[in-house]
N, C-alpha and C positions, 0 to 999 in steps of 0.2 A: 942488565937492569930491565926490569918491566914499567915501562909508563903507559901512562893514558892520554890521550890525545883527544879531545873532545871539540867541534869544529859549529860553529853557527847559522842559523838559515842566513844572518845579516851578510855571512862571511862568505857566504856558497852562493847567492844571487846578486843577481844584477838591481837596477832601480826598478824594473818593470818587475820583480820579484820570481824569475826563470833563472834556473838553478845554471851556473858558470862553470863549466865542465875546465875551464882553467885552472879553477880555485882548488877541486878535487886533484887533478894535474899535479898540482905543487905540492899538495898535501902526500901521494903517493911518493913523487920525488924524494921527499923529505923523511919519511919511510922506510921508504928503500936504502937510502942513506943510512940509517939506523941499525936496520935490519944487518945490512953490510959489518958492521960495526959489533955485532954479537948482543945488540939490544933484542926485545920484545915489542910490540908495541898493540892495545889497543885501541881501534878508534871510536869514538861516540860520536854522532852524527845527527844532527836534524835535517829538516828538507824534504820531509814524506810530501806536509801540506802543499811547501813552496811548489815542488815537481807534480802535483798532481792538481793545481789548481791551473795551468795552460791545456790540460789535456781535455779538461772539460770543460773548456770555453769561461772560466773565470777568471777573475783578476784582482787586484788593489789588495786589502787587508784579508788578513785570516780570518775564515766564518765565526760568525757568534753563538752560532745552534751546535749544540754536540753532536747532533746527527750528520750535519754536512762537515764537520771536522773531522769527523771519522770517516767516510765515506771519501774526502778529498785524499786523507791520508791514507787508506786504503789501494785507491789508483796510483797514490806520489810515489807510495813506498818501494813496489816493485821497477818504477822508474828509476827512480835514485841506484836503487842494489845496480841497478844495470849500468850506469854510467859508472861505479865503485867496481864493479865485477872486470869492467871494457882496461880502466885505467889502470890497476891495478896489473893486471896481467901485461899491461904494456909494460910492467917494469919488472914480470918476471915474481910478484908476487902472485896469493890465491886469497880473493876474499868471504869469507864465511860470516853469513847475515846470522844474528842475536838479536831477537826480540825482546825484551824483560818488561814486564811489570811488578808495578809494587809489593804484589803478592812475592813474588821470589823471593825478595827478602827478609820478608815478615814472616814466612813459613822456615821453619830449621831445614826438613827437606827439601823444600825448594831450591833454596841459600845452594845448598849441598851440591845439588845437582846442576845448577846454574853454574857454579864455581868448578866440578868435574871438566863440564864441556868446553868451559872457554879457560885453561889449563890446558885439558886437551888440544883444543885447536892451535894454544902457543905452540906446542911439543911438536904438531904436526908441521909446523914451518908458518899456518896458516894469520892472515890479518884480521882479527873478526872486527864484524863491525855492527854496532851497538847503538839501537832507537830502541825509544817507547813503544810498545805494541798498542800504536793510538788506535787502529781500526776497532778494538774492542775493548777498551780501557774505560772502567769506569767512573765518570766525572767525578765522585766523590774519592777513589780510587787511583791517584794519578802523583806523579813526581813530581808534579809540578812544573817544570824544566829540565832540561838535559845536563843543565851544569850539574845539578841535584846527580843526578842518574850517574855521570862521570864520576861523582865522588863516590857514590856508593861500589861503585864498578873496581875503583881503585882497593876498596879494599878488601873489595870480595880476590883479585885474585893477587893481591899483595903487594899490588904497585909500592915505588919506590918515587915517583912523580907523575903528579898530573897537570895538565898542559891545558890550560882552557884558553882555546883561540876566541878570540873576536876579534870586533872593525877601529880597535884601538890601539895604542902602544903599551896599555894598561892601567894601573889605578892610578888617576890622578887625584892632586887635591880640593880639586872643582871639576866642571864639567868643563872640559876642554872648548864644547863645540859652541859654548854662549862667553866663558870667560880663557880669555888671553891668557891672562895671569898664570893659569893653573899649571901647573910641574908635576911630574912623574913622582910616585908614591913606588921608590925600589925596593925595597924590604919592609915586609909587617909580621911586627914578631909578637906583638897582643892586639887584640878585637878590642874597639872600645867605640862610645857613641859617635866621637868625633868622626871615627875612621869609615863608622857607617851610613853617615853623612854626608860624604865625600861621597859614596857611592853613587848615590841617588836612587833614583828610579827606575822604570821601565827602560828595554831597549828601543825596536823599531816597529813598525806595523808588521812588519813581516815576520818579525821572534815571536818569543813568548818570553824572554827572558829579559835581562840589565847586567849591568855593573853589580846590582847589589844583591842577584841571584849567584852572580860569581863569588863575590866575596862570601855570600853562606854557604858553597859549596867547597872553598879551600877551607873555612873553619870546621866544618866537616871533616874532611880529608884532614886536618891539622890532628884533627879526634884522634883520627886514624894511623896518625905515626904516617901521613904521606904528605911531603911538600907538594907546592902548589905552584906555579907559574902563569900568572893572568898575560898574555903579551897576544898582537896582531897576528893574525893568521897572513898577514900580508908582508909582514918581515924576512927578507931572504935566511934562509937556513935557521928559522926560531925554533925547532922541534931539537937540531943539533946545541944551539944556544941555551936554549932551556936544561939539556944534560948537562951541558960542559958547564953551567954557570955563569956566564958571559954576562956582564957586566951590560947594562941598558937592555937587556933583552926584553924586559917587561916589568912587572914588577911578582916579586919572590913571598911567599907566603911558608913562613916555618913551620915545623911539623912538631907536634909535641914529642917531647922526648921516650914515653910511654907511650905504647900503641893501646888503642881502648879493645879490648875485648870483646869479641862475638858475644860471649855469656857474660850479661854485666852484674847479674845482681850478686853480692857480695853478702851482704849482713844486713838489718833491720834493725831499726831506733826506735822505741818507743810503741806502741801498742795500738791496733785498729783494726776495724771490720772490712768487708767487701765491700767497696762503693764509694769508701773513704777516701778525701782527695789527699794524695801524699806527696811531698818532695822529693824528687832524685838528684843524689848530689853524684860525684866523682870521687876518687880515694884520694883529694884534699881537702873535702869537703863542701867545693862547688857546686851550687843547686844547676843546673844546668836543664831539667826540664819538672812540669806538675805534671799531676794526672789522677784517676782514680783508679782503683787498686778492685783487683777479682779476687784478690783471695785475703785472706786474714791473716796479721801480721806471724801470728805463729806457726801457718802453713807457711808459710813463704820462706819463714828460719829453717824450717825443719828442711826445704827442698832447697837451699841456696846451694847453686856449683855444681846442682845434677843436672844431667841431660834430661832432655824431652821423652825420650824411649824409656829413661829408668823411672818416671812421675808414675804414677798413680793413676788408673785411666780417672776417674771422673773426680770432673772439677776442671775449669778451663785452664790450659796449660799456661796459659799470659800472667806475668805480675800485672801489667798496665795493657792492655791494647793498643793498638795505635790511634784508634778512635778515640780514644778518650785521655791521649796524650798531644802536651802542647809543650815544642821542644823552642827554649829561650834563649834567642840569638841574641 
C-alpha cells in the first residue's frame, strides 16, 4: 500500500512554537514500522515557518507580510529537512525533500514529472518528504494548506490512504475544547452542511490550517478514489491503526467508488463563447465547481479526451483556468 502521511506545525511544536524533535521521533518510528511491513509511505510536513522563526530571534504568531513568510520559511525549511534527515536515518531510513507548488499540478508536464520523481524515490527505498515551496510561492499562487497539498499528493502518485495528523483524536461533533458534550465523528461517508459545521474553523496561531481545511482535503481525496483518516498525531501506533482499520483510531473518510480522472473533460451541454461562465458537473451530473470557460463550446467538443501535446498550438490549452475557477465544497 502507498499512503500519505501528512503531519502539522500544531503537531510538531511545542507552546513556545519550536519545532519537538520528539514528535518527528515518533512519526519516523511509525514509518519505519510501515516500511517494515512492505508499505510505501509519503510524508507532508509543515514547520519551515515554525523552525525558522527561533533562529531569527522571533516568536508568537506567523508573520502577516508575505515577504517575512517567505523569508522565515526560507531559514525554517533547511532546519526542519535536517532534523527529518538526522531522525530518519536513526531508524535506518533516507529522507528525500519535495518541494511542490501549485504550479506542478496545473501544468500536464509538471504533474508528470512531479509524479516520475517521487515514484521514483518510493522504488528507490527512499521517504520523501513533501512542503510547499513557501520561500517563493506566489501569494495569489499557493495551496493554501498542507492538508490541501497531502490530498493532491495522494493522488498524484496513487495512494490508497491518507493520514492527516493533528492535535486531535479527530472529527468531532462540536469542538471538543469549549464543549464536553461533543463525540467522535468515526465514519463520514457523504459531506453535507451539517458535517461542515461540525468542523469549524481555524486551527492555532501557529498553522495555517483547521478542522475544516482537513475535512476539504479528505473530500478531495474522496474525489480521488483515496480514503482519508483524520486521527492525532499523538496516538501510539495511529499511522499502523489507520492501515489496519482499527476501530477509534480517528475518524474514517470514504473514498468514492470511481476514482476522478486526471483528464476530466468528457462532453459539453449546450452552446457558448470564451468568457462564458459555465457549470462542471461529475458523470452523475453533480455541479461540483463554476468558472469561465477559454474556449468555445464547440472547440472544447471537438478536443475532449486528447492530450495537451496532441491540441492545436494556438488557443490556450485550459477549458477553465484555475483563476477563474471556484471549486464548491
Amino acid at each position: 500500500m502507498i499512503l500519505v502521511a501528512k503531519i502539522g506545525t500544531s503537531s510538531l511544536t511545542d507552546h513556545g512554537g519550536t519545532i519537538e524533535r520528539s514528535a518527528i521521533e515518533k512519526m519516523a518510528e511509525e514509518v519505519a514500522g510501515l516500511r517494515a511491513e512492505g508499505h510505501q509511505v509519503v510524508v507532508v510536513t509543515s514547520g519551515a515557518v515554525a523552525a525558522g522563526l527561533p533562529a531569527l530571534g522571533l516568536s508568537g504568531a506567523r508573520p502577516a507580510d508575505l515577504a517575512t513568510l517567505q523569508a522565515v520559511s526560507a531559514v525554517g525549511q533547511s532546519r526542519l529537512m535536517r532534523v527529518y534527515d538526522d531522525v530518519l536515518a536513526g531508524v535506518g531510513l533516507v529522507a528525500g525533500q519535495v518541494l511542490l507548488a501549485p504550479l506542478d499540478f496545473g501544468h500536464r508536464q509538471q504533474y508528470l514529472h512531479a509524479r516520475q520523481t517521487l515514484r521514483r524515490l518510493l522504488q528507490l527505498g527512499v521517504v520523501p518528504v513533501v512542503n510547499e515551496n513557501d520561500a517563493i510561492a506566489d501569494d495569489e499562487l499557493r495551496f493554501g494548506d498542507n492538508d490541501r497539498l497531502a490530498a493532491l499528493v495522494a493522488n498524484l502518485v496513487g495512494a490508497e490512504l491518507l493520514v492527516l495528523l493533528t492535535d486531535t483524536a479527530g472529527l468531532f461533533t462540536a469542538d471538543p475544547r469549549i464543549d464536553a458534550a461533543a463525540s467522535l465523528i468515526e465514519e463520514v461517508a457523504e459531506f453535507d452542511h451539517e458535517l461542515e459545521s461540525a468542523a469549524g474553523g481555524a486551527g492555532t496561531a501557529r498553522g495555517s490550517g483547521g478542522m475544516a481545511s482537513k475535512l476539504a482535503a479528505a473530500r478531495l481525496a474522496a474525489w480521488s478514489g483515496v480514503r482519508t483518516v483524520i486521527a492525532s498525531a499523538g496516538r501510539p501506533g495511529v499511522l499502523a491503526g489507520a492501515v489496519a482499520r482499527e476501530p477509534g483510531v480517528g475518524t474514517f473518510v470514504r473514498a468514492r467508488e470511481r476514482r476522478l480522472s486526471a483528464r476530466k473533460v468528457v462532453r459539453v451541454e449546450g452552446r457558448f463563447e470564451p468568457e462564458s461562465a459555465v457549470q462542471i458537473v461529475d458523470t452523475a451530473g453533480a455541479v461540483f465547481a463554476k468558472g469561465l470557460v477559454r474556449q468555445a463550446s464547440a472547440t472544447i467538443s471537438a478536443r475532449a479526451g486528447r492530450k495537451t501535446a496532441d491540441l492545436p498550438a494556438e488557443g490556450p490549452p485550459e477549458v477553465v483556468h484555475r483563476d477563474d475557477l471556484v471549486v464548491l465544497v
